[in-house]
C-alpha positions in Angstrom: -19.2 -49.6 -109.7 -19.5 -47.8 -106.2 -19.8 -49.7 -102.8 -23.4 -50.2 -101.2 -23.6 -47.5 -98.4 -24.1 -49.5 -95.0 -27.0 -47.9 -93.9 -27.2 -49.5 -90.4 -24.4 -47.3 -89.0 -26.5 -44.0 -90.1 -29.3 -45.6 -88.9 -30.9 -43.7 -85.5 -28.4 -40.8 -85.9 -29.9 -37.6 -85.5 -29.5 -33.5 -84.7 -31.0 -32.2 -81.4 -30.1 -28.4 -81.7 -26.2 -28.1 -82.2 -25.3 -32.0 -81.0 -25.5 -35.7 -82.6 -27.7 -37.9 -80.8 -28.6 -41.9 -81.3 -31.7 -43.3 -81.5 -31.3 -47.3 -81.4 -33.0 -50.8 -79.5 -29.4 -52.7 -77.6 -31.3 -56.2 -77.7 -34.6 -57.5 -78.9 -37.6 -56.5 -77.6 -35.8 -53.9 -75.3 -37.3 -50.3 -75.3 -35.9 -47.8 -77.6 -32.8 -45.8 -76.1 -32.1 -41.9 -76.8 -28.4 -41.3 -76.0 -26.7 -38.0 -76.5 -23.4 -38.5 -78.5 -21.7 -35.2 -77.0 -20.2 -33.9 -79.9 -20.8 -31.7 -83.1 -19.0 -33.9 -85.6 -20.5 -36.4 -88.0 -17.4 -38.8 -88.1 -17.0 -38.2 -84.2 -20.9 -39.4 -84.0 -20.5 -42.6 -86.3 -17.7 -44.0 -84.5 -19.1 -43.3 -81.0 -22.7 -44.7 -82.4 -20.8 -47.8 -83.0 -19.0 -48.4 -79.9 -22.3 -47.8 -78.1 -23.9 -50.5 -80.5 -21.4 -53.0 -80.1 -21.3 -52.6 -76.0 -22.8 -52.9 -72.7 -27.2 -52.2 -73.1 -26.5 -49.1 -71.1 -28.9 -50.2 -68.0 -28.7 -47.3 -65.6 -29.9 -44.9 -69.5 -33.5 -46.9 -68.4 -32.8 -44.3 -64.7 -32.8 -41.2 -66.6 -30.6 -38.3 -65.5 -33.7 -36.8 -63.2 -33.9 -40.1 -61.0 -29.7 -39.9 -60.8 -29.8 -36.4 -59.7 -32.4 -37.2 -57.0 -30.2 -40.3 -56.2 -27.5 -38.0 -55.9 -29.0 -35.5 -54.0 -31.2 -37.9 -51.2 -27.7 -39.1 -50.7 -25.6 -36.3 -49.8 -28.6 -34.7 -48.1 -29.4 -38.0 -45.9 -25.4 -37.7 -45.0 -25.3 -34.2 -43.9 -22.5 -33.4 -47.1 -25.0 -31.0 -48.5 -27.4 -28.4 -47.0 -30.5 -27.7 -47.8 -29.2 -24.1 -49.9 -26.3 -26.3 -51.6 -29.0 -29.4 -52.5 -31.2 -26.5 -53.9 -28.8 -25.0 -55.6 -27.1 -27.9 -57.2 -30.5 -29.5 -58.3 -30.3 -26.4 -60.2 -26.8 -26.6 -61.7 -27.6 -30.1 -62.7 -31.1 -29.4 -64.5 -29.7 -26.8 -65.9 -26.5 -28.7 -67.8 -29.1 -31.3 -68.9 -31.1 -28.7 -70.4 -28.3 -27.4 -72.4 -26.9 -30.3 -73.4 -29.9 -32.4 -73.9 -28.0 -35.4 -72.4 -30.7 -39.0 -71.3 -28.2 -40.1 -68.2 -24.9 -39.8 -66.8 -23.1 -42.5 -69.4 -23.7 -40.0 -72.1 -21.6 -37.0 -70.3 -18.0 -36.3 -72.1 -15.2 -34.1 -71.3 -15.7 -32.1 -74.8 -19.5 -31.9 -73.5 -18.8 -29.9 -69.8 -15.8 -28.0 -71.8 -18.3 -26.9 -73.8 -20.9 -26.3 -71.4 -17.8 -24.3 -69.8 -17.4 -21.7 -72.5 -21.2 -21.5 -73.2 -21.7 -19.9 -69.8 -18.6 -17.9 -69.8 -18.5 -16.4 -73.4 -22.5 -16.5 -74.0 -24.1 -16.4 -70.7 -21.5 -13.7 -69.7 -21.6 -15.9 -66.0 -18.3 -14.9 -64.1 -15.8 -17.6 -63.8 -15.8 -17.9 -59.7 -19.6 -18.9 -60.7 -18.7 -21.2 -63.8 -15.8 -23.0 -61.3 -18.5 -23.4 -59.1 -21.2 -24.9 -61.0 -18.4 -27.5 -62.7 -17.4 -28.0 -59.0 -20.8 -29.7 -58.4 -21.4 -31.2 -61.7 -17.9 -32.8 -61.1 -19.4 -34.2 -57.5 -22.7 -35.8 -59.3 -20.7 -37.3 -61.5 -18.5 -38.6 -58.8 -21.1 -40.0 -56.9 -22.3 -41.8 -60.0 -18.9 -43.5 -60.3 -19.2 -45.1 -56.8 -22.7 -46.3 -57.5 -21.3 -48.3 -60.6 -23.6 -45.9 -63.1 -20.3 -44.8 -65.1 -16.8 -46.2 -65.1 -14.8 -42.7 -64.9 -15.6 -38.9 -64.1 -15.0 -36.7 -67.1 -15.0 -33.4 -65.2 -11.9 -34.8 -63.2 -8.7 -33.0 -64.2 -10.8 -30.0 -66.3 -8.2 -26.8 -65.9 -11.0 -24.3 -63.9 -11.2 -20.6 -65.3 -9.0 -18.0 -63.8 -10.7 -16.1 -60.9 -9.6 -12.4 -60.2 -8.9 -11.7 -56.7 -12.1 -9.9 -55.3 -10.7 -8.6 -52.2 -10.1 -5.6 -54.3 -14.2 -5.7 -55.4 -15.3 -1.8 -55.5 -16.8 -0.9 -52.0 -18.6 2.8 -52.8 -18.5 5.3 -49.8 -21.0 5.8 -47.3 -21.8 9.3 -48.4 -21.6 8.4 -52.3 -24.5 5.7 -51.6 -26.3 8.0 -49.6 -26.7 10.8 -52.2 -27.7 8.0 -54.7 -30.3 6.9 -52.7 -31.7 10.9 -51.7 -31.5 11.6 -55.6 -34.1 8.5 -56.5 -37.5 9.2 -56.9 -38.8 6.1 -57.5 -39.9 4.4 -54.4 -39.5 0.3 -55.3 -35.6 1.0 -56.6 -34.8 3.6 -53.2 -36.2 -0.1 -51.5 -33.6 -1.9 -53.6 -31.2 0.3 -52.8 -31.8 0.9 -49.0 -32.1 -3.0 -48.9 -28.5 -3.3 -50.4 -26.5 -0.3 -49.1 -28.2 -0.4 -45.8 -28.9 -3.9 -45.2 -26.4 -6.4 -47.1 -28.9 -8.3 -48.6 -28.5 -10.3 -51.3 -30.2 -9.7 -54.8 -32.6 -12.8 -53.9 -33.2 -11.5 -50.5 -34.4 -8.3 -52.1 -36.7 -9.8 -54.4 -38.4 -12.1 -51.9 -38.7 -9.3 -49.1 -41.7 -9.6 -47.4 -43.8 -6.9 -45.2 -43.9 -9.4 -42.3 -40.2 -9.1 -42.5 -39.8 -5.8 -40.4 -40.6 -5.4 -37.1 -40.1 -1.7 -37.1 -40.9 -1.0 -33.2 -37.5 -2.8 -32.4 -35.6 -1.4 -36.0 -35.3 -4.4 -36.8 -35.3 -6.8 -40.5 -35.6 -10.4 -39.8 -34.6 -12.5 -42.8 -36.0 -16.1 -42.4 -33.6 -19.0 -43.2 -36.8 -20.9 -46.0 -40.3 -20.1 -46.2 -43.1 -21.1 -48.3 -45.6 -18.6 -49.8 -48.7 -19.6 -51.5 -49.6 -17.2 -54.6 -52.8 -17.1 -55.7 -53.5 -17.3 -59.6 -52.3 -13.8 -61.5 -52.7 -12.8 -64.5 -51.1 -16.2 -66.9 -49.8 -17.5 -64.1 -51.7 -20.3 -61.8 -51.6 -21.1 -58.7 -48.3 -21.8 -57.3 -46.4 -22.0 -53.7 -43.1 -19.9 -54.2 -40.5 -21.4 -52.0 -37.4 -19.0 -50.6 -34.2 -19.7 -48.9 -31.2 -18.0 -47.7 -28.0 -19.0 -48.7 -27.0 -20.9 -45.5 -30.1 -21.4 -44.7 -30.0 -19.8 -41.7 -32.4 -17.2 -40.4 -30.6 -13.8 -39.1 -32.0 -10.4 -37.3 -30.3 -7.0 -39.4 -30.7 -3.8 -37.0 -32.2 -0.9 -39.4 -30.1 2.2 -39.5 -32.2 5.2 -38.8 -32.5 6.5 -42.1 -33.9 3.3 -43.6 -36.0 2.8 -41.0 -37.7 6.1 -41.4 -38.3 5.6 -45.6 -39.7 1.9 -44.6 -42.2 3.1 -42.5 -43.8 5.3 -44.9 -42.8 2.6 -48.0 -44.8 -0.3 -45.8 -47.8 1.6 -44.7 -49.4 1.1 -48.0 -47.9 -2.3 -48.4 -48.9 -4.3 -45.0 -51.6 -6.4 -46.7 -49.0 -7.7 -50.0 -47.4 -10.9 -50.3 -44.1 -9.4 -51.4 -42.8 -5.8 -50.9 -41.4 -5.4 -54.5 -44.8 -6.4 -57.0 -44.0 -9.3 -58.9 -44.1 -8.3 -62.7 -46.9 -10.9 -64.2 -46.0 -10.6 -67.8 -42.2 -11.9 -67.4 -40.9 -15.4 -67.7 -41.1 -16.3 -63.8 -44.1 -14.3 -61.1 -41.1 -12.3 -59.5 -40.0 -8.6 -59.6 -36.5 -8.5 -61.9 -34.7 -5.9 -60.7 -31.5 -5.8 -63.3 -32.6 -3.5 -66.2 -34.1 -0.3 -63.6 -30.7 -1.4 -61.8 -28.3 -1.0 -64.7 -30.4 1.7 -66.1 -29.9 3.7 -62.9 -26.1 3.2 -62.9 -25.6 4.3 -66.2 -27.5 7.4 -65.9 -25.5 8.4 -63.0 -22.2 7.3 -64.6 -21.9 4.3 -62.1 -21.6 1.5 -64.4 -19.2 -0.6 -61.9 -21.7 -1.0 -59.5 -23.7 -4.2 -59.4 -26.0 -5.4 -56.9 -23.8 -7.3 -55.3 -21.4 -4.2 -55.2 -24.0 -3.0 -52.8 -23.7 -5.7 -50.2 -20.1 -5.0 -50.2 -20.2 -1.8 -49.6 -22.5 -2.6 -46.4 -20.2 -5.1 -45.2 -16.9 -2.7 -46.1 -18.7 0.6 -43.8 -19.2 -1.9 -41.1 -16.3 -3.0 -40.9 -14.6 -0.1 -41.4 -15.8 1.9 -38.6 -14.5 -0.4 -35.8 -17.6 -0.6 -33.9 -19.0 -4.0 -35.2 -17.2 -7.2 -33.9 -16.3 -9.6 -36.6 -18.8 -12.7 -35.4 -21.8 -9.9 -35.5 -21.3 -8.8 -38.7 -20.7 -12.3 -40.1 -24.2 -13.0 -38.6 -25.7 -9.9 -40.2 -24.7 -10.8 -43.7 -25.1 -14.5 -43.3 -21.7 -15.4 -44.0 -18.6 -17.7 -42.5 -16.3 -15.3 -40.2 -13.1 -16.5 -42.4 -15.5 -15.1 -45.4 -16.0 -11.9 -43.7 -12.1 -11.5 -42.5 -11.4 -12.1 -45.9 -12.7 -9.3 -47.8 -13.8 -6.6 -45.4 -11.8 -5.9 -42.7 -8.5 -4.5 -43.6 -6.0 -2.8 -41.6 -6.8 0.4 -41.8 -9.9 0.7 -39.9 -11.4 3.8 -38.8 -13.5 5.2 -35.6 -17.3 6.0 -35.8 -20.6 4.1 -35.3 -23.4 2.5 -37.1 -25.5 5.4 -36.9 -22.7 7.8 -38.8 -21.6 4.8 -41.0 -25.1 4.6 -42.9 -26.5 7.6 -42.8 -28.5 9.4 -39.9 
């Protein structure tokens, strides 16, 4: 005659997408707990289920991994540890792994969980593995923090082998007169923008997007990138009401002298743009109010045969010319890129620079 089936260690197990998660009350009259087992196995889930019935209620699961990360973050911002760029951007990172993995609280993180997490963004998200090292990097430091506050007994991301990183001193850097026949051979006057804005300015891909008219003073040639602002967009199309907040990298402000020939498009590209919010129109029937400037990006490059360049590749080329010609002094063009001097050393000055000026660097 077959054995009864104990039931009660089935009981509250679940699927949420592709992971095991329980469902169970630790003590009378407590409220109901959700706790994501981390794993894909139906053994691996019983036997965790069990050790979380037969422990600890877990009482920081109550918290919830929002109030942790803003724990986290009040902490290291109050302390001066993070800036207000990094806070942003790991407030991100974090939301983002929760989203993915589904996971109620810190307790229910594993090391098969983030390895997971790691080869998601790598193999499906196609994110490059300086960014993936990164984004454990400040997982790894919430998760640290939570240890010191008492939430979790050990750190799971401690000792996880980071992906390999190519060097990218040798990232491509296109000539100044390659760039500058790219640019004269576009038509369309939102991507020459992009492209001006890149080869001609080093701004970032988010710096492009969020350019604003009130940006450019162009009676002194100069851009003036702000370090955060808050814009107010009124309802469009699906979208409400919202305040779209921006923010450099460092969060520092900096002033970008306009080489001639930019200046001279912008003044005819801004005249018929003074009175918009944003100098590239936001695209009202995507997922997020903003102008997404990837597919007329790749599409460009592959219709000139330039697959290799990127946006970023565009920045570096900036930063490369500059550097380059001799005439820009290492501080100044670490200030007009917004980044560290040791950054800037790094991976655009070399030793073979050569003589000229700003003017025949980017174009006349």
């Amino acid at each position: 005659m077959p054995s009864k089936i104990d039931h009660s260690e089935t009981a509250g197990l679940y699927l949420r997408g592709r992971f095991w998660y329980l469902r169970y009350t630790p003590a009378p009259g407590a409220c109901q707990v959700k706790v994501s087992l981390g794993t894909r196995d139906y053994i691996t889930a019983l036997v965790r289920a069990k050790e979380i019935r037969s422990g600890p209620p877990p009482a920081s699961e109550h918290a919830g991994w929002d109030r942790q990360v803003d724990i986290y973050l009040r902490s290291e911002r109050s302390s001066g540890r993070l800036r207000k760029a990094s806070t942003i951007a790991s407030r991100d990172v974090l939301r983002g792994f929760q989203s993915w993995s589904g996971v109620k609280a810190a307790e229910s993180v594993t090391r098969q969980l983030i390895e997971d997490w790691q080869k998601w963004l790598f193999y499906k998200r196609k994110v490059r593995p300086s960014t993936v090292n990164t984004y454990l990097a400040r997982l790894s430091a919430f998760l640290g923090f939570c240890v010191e506050q008492g939430a979790i007994h050990d750190n799971p991301a401690l000792g996880l082998k980071p992906l390999r990183v190519e060097n990218v001193t040798g990232q491509l850097a296109v000539p100044s007169d390659v760039f500058n026949e790219l640019i004269a051979s576009v038509d369309d006057e939102e991507m020459r923008f992009i492209l001006y804005m890149g080869f001609h300015a080093g701004l970032r891909k988010n710096e492009i997007v969020s350019a604003r008219p009130a940006w450019f003073n162009l009676d002194r040639g100069q851009l003036e990138v702000p370090g955060s602002e808050v814009v107010p967009l009124p309802p469009v199309g699906r979208f409400r009401a919202q305040t779209y907040h921006f923010n450099t990298k460092n969060g520092q402000s900096r002033r970008i002298p306009l080489s001639p020939a930019a200046a001279r498009f912008l003044t005819g590209f801004l005249s018929s743009r003074c009175d918009h919010l944003f100098c590239l129109a936001p695209d009202s029937r995507g997922r997020r109010y903003r102008y997404d400037p990837r597919r007329p990006f790749t599409t460009l490059m592959r219709a000139r045969g330039l697959e290799s360049i990127t946006m970023h590749t565009m920045r570096h080329s900036y930063a490369t010319a500059l550097a380059a010609s001799g005439q820009v002094q290492t501080h100044q063009l670490a200030k007009w890129v917004g980044d560290h001097v040791v950054t800037v050393m790094k991976h655009y000055y070399h030793d073979d620079p050569r003589p000229g000026d700003l003017r025949g660097v980017l174009g006349d």
